[in-house]
C-alpha positions as CSV (number, residue, x, y, z in Angstrom):
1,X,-26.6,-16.9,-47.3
2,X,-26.9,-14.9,-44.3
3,X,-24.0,-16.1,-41.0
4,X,-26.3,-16.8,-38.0
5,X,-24.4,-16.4,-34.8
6,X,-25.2,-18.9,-31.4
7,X,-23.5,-18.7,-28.0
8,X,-23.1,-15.0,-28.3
9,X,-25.0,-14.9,-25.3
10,X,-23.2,-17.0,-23.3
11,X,-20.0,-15.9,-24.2
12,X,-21.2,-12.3,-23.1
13,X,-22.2,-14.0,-19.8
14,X,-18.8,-16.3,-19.2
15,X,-17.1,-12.6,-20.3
16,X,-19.0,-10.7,-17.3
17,X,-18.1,-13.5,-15.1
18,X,-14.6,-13.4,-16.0
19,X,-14.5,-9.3,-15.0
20,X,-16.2,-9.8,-11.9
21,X,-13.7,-12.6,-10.8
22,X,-10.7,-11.0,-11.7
23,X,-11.6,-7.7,-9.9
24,X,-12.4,-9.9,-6.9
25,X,-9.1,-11.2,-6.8
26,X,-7.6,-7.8,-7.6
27,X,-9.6,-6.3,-4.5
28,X,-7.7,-9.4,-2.7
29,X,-4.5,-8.8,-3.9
30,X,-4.9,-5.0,-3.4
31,X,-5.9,-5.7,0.6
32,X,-3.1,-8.0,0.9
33,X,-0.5,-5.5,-0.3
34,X,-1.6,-2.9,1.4
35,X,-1.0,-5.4,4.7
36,X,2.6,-5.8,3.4
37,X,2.9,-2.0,3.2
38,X,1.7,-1.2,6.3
39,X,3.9,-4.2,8.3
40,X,6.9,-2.9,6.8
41,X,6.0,0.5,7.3
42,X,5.2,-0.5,10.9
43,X,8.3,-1.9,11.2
44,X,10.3,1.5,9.8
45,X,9.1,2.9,12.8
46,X,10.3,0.5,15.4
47,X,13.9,0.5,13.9
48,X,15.2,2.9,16.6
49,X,14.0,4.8,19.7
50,X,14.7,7.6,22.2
51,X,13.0,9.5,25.0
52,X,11.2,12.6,24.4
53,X,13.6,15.8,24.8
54,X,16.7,13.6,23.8
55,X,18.0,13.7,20.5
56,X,17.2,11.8,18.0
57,X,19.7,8.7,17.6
58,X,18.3,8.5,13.6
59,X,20.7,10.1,11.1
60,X,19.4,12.0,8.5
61,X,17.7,9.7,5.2
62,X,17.2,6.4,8.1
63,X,13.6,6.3,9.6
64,X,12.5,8.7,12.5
65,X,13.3,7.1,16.1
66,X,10.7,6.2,17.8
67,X,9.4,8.4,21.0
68,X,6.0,8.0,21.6
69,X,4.7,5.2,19.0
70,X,2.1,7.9,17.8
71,X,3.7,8.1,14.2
72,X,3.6,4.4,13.9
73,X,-0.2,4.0,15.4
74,X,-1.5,6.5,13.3
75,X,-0.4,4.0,10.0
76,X,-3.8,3.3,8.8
77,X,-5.5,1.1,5.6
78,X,-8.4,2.6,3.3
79,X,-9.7,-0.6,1.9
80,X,-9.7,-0.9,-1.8
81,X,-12.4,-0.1,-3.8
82,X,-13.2,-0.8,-7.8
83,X,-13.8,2.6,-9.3
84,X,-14.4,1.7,-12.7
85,X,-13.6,-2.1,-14.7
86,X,-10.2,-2.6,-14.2
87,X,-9.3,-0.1,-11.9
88,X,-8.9,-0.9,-8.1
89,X,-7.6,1.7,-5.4
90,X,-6.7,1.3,-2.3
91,X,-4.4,3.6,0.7
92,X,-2.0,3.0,3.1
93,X,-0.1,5.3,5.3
94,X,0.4,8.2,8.2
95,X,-2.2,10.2,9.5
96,X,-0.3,12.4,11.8
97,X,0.3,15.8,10.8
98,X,4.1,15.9,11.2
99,X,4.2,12.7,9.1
100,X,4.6,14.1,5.6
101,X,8.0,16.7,6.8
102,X,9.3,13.4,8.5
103,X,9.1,11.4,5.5
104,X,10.7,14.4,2.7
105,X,12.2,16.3,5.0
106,X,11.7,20.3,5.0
107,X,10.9,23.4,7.2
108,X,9.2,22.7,10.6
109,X,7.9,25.7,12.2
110,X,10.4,28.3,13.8
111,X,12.1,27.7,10.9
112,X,13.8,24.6,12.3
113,X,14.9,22.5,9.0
114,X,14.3,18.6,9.5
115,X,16.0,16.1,7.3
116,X,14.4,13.4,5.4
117,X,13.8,10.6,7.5
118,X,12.0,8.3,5.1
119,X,10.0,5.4,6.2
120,X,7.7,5.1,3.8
121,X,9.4,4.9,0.8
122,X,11.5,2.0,2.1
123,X,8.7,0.0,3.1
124,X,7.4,0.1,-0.1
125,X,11.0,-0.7,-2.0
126,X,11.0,-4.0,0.4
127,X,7.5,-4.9,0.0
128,X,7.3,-5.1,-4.2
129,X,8.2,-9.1,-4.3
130,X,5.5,-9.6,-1.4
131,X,2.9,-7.5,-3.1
132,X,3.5,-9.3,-6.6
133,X,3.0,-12.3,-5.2
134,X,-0.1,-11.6,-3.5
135,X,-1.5,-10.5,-7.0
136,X,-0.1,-14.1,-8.5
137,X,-1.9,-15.8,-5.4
138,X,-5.2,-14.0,-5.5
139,X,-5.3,-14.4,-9.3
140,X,-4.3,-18.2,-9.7
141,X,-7.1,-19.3,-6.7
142,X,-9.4,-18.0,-9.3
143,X,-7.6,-19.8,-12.0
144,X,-6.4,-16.4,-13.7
145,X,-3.5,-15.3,-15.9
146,X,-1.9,-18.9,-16.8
């Protein structure tokens, strides 16, 4: 006696349902961590400042000192975007050129050697519990994950 299956469509419909509302809440939780990131990382950034042609008042490993915001404006979101099922990518950060040597530190030009000054690593560090519960948000609005 042959087994004669029924539903199988709409099981393969609820499935595809299912993906396309959990990567909508993903994309959700993505954007809304990538807010948290770039707050905190805002917020690095305004921790200390000083005129320009003082020195700095940061010591090296705390966040650069402020002098003319530029650093801190130039902190920019690319939206997220699915690639492929299951894989969302999104970016957050600088896009001043010095903003990579401030960050790990290294060999500015005349051979002048700048310290780490991180900002963006603890903006991340602070902003795990905030991202993870944007991810539980975004997913339980769409009734996902328990």
């Amino acid at each position: 006696m042959p087994l004669e299956w029924r539903g199988t469509g709409a099981f393969s419909a609820r499935m595809t349902t299912m993906r396309v509302e959990n990567e909508a809440a993903t994309v959700l939780a993505v954007e809304a961590g990538l807010r948290v990131i770039r707050d905190g990382t805002v917020d690095q950034l305004m921790l200390k400042e000083h005129a320009k042609g003082t020195p700095t008042p940061s010591a090296p490993g705390e966040p650069p000192a402020m002098i003319t915001g530029g650093l801190k404006a130039s902190v920019r979101i690319e939206p997220p975007r699915i690639l492929s099922p299951g894989l969302v990518k999104g970016r957050v950060g600088p896009t001043k050129p010095y903003s990579r040597i401030q960050e790990l530190g290294g060999e500015a030009g005349h051979g002048a050697k700048l310290p780490k000054r991180p900002y963006l690593k603890p903006a991340l560090a602070l902003a795990l519990a905030q991202i993870q519960l944007a991810f539980i948000a975004a997913w339980s609005a769409r009734g996902i994950g328990g």
